[in-house]
DSSP file (Angstrom, degrees, kcal/mol; ACC not computed):
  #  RESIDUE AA STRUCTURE BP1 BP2  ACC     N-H-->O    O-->H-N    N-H-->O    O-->H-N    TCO  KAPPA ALPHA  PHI   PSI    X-CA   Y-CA   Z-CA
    1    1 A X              0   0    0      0, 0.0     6,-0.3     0, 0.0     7,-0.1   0.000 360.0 360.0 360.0 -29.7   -6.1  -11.2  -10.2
    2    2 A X        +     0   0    0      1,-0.1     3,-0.1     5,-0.1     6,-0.0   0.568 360.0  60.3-100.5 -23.7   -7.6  -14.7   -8.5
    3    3 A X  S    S+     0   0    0      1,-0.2     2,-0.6     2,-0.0    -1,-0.1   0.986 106.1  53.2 -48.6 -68.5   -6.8  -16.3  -12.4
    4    4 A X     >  -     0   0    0      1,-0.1     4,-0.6     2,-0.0     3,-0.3  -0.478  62.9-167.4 -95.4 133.4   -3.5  -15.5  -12.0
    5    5 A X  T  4 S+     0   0    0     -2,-0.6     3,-0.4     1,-0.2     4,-0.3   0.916  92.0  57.2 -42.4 -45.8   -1.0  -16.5   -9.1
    6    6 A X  T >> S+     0   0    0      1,-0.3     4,-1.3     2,-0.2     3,-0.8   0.717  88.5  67.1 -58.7 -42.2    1.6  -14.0  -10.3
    7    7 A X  T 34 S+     0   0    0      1,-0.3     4,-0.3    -3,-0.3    -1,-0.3   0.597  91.6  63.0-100.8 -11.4   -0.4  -11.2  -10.2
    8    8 A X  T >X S+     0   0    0     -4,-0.6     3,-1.2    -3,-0.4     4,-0.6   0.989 102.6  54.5 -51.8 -67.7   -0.4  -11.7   -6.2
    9    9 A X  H X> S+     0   0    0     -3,-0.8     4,-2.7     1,-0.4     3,-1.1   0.811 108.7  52.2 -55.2 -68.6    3.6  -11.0   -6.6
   10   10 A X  H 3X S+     0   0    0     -4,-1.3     4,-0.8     1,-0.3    -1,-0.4   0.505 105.2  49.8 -61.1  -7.1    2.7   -7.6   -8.5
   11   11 A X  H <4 S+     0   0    0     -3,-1.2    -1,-0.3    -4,-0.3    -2,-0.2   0.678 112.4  44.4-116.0 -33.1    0.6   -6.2   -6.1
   12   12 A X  H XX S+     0   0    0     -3,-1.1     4,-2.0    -4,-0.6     3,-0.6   0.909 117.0  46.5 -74.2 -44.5    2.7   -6.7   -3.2
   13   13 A X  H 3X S+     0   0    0     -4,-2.7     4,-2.8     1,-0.2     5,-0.2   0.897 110.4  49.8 -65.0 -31.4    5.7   -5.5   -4.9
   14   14 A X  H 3X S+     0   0    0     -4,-0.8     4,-1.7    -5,-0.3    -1,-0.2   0.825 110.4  50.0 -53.7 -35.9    4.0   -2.7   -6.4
   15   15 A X  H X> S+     0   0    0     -3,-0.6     3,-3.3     1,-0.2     4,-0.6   0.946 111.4  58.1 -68.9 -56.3    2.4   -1.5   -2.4
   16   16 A X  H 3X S+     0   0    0     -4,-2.0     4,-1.2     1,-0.3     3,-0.4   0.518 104.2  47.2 -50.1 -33.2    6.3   -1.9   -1.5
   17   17 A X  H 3X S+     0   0    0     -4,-2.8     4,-3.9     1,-0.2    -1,-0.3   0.672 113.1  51.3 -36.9 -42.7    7.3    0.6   -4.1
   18   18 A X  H << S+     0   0    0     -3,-3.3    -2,-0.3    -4,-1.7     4,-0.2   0.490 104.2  48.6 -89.2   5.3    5.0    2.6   -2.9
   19   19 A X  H >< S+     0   0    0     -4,-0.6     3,-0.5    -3,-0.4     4,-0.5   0.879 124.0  38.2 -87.5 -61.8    5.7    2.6    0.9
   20   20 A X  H 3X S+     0   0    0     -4,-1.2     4,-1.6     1,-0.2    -2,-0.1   0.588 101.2  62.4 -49.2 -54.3    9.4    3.3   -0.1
   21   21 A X  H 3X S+     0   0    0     -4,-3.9     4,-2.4     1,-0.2    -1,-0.2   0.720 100.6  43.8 -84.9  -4.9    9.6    5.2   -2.5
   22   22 A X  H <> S+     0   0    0     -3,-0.5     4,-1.0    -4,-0.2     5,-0.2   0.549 111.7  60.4 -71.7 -14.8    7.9    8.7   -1.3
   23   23 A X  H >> S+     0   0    0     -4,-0.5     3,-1.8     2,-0.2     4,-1.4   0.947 108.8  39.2 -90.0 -49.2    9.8    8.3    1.8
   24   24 A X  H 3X>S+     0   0    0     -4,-1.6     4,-1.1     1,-0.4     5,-0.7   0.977 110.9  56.3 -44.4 -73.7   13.1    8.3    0.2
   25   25 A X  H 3<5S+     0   0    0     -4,-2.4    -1,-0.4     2,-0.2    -2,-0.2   0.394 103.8  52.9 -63.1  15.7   12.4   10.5   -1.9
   26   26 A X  H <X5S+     0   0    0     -3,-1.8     4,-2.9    -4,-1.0     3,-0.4   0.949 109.0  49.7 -20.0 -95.9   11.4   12.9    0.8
   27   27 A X  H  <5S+     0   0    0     -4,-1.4    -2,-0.2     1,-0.3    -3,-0.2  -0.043 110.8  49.1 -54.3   5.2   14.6   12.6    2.7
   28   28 A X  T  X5S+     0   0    0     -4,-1.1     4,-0.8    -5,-0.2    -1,-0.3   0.420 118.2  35.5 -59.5 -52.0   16.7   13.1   -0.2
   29   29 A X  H  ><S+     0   0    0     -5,-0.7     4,-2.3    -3,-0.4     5,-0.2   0.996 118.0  56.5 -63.4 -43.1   15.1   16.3   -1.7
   30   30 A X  H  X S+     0   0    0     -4,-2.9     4,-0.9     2,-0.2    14,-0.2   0.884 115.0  38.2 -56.2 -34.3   14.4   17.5    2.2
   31   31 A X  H >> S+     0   0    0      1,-0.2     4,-2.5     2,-0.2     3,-1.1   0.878 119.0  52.9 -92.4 -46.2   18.4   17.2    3.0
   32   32 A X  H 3X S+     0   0    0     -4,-0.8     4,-2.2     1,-0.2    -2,-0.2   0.872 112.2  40.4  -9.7 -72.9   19.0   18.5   -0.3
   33   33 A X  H 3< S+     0   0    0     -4,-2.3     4,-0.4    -5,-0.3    -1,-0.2   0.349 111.1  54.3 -72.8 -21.5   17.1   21.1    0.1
   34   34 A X  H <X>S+     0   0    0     -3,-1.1     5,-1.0    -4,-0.9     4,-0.7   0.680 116.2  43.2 -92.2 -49.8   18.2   21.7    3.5
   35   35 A X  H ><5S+     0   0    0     -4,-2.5     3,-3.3    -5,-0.2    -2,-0.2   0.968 111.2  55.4 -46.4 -88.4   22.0   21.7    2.1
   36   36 A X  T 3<5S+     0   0    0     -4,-2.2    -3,-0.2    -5,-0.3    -1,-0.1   0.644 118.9  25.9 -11.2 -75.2   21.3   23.7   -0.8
   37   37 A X  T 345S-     0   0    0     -4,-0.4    -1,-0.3    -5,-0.1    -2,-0.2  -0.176 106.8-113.9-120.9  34.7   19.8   26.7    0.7
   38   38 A X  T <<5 +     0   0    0     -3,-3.3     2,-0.6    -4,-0.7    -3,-0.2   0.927  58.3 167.8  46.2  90.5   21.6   26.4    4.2
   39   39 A X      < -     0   0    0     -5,-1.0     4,-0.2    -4,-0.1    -1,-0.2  -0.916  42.0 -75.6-133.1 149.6   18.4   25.7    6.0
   40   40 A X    >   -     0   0    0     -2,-0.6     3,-0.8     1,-0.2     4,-0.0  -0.161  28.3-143.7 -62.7 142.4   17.6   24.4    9.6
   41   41 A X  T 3  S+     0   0    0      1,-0.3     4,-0.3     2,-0.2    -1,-0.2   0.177  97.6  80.7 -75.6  -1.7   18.1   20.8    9.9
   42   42 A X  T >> S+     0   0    0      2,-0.2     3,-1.2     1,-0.2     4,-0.6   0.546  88.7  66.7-138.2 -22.2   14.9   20.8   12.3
   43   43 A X  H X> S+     0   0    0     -3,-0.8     3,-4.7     1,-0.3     4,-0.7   0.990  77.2  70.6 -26.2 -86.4   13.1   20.9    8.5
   44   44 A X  H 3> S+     0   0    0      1,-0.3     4,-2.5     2,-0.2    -1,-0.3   0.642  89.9  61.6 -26.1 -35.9   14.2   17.6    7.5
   45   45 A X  H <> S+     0   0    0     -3,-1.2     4,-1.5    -4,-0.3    -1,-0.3   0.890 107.1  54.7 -85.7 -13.8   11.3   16.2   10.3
   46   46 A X  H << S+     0   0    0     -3,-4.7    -2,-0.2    -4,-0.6     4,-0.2   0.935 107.2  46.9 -17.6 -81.6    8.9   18.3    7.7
   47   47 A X  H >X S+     0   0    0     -4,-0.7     4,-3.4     2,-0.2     3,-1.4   0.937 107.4  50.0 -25.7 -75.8   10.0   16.5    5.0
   48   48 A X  H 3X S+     0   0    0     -4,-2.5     4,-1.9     1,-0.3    -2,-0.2   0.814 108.7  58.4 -72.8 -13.6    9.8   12.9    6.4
   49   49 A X  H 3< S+     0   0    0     -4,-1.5    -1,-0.3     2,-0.3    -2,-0.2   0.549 113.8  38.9 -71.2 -13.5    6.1   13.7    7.5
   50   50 A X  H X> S+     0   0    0     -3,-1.4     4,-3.9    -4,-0.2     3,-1.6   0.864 109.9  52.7 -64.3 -59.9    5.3   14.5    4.2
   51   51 A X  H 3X S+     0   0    0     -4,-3.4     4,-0.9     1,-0.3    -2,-0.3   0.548 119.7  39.8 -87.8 -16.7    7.2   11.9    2.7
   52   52 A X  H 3X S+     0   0    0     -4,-1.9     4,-0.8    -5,-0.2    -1,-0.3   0.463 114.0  52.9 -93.1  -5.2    5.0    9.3    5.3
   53   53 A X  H <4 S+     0   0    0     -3,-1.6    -2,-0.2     2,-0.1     4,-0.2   0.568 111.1  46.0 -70.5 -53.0    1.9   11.2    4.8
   54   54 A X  H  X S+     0   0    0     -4,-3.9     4,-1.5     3,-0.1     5,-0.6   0.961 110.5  56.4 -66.0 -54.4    2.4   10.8    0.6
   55   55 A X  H  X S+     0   0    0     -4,-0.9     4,-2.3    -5,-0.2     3,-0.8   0.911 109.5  39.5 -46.3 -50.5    3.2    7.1    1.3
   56   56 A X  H >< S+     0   0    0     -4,-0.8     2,-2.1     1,-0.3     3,-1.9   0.364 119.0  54.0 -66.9-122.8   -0.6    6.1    3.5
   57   57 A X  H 3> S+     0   0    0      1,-0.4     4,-1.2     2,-0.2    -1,-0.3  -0.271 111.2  41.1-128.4 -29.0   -2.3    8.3    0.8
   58   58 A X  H 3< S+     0   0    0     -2,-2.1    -1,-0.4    -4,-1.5     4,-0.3   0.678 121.7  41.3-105.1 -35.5   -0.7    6.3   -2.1
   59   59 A X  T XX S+     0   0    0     -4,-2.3     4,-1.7    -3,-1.9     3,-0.7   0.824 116.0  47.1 -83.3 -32.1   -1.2    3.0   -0.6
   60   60 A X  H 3> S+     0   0    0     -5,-0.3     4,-0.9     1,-0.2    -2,-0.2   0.969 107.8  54.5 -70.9 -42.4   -4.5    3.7    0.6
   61   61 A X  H 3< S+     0   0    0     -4,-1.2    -1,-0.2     1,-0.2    -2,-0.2   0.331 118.5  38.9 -69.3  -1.9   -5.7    5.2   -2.6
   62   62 A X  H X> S+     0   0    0     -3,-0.7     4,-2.3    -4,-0.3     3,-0.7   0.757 109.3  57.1-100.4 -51.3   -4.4    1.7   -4.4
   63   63 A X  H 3X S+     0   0    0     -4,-1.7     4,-1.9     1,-0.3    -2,-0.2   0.702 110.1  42.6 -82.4 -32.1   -5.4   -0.5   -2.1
   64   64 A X  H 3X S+     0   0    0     -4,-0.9     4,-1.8     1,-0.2    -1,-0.3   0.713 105.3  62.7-104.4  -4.7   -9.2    0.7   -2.2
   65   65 A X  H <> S+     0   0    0     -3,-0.7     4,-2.8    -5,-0.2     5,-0.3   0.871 110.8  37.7 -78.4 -35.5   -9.2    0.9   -5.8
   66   66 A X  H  X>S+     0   0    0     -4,-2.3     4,-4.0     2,-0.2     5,-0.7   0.970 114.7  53.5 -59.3 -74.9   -8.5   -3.2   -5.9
   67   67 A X  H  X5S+     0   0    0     -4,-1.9     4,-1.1     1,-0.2    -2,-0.2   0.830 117.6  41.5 -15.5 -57.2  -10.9   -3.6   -2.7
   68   68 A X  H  <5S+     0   0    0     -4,-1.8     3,-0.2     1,-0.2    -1,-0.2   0.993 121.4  41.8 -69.1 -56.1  -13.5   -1.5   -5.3
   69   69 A X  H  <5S+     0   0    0     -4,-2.8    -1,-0.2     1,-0.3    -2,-0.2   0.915 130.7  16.6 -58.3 -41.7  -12.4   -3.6   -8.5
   70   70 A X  H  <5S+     0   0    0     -4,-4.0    -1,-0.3    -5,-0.3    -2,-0.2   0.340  95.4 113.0-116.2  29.5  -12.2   -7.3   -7.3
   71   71 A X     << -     0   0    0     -4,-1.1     2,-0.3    -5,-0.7    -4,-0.0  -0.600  61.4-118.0 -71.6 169.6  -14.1   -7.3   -4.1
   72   72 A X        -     0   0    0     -2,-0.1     2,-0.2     4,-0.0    -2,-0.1  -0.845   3.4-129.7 -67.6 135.2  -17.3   -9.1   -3.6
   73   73 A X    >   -     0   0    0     -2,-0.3     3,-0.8     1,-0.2     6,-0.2  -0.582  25.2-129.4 -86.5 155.7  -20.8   -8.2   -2.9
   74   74 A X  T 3  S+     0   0    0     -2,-0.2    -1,-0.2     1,-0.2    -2,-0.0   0.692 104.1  62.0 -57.0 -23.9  -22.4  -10.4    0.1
   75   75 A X  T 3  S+     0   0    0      3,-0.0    -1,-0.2     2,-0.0     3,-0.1   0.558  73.9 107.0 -84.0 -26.6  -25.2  -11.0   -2.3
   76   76 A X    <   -     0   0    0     -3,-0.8    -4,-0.0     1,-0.2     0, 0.0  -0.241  54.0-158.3 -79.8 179.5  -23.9  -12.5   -5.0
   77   77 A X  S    S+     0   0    0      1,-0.1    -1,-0.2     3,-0.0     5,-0.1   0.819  90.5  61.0-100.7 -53.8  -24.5  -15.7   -5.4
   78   78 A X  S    S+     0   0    0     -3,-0.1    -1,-0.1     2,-0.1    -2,-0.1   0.751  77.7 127.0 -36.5 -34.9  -21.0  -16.5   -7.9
   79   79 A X        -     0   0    0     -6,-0.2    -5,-0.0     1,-0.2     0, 0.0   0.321  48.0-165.8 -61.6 147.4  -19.0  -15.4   -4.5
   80   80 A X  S    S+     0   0    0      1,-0.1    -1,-0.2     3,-0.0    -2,-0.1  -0.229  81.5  74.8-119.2  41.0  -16.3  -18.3   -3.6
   81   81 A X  S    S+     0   0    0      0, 0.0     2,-0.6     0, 0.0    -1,-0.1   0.264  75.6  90.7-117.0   7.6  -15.8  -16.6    0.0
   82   82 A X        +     0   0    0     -5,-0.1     2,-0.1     0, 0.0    -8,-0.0  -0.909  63.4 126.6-110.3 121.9  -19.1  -18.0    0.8
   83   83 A X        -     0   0    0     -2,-0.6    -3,-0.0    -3,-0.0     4,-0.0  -0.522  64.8 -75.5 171.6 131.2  -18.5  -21.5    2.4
   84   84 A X        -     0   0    0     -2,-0.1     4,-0.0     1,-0.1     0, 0.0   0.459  29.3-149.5  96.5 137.4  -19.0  -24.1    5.4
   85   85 A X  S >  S+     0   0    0      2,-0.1     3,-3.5     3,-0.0     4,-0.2   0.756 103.8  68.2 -69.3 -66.3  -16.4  -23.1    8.8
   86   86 A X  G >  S+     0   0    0      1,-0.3     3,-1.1     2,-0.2     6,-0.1   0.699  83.6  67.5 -34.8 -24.1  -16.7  -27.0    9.1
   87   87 A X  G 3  S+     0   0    0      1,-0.3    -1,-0.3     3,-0.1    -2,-0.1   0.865  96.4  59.0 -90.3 -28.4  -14.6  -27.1    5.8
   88   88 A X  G <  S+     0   0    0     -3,-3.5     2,-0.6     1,-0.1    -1,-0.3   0.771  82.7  85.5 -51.1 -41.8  -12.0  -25.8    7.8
   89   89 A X    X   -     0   0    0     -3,-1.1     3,-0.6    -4,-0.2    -1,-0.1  -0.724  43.2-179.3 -90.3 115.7  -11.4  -28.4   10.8
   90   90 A X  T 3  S+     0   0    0     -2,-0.6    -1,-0.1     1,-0.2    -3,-0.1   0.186  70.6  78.6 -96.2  21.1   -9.3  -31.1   10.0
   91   91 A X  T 3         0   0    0      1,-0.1    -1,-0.2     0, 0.0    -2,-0.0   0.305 360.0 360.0-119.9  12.0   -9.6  -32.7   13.1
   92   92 A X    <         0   0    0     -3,-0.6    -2,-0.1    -6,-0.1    -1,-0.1   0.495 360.0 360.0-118.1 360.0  -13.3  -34.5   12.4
């Protein structure tokens, strides 16, 4: 992922799919399903607490499998997060 630039672009769009779509689909099947088989609307807040309960679960569960795959240990030596605060201030 740090090779490419692009691969930045996939990774957000990909979480953004995944915030979106479970909640949507939630609230489609839930009023659906609420239509369908005449049930109280008081459901539907059922639904979208699933359908936000799938979303953290799907994002979290991606999100720590990258953390696991490209993080860095503090130890290594290779690491390019290891570097100077000074390198930061452009005003000395």
């Amino acid at each position: 992922m740090k090779e490419n630039p692009f691969s930045v672009y996939a990774v957000v769009s990909q979480v953004g799919f995944m915030v979106i779509a479970p909640l949507l689909l939630f609230i489609w099947g839930g009023s659906w399903l609420i239509e369908r088989f005449s049930l109280p609307q008081w459901l539907m807040i059922i639904f979208v607490i699933l359908g936000i309960g799938t979303m953290i679960s799907s994002v979290g569960t991606y999100l720590a499998k990258l953390m696991k795959k490209y993080g860095k240990d503090e130890d290594d030596p290779n690491s390019k997060l290891k570097h100077d605060v000074k390198d930061h201030d452009f005003y000395s």
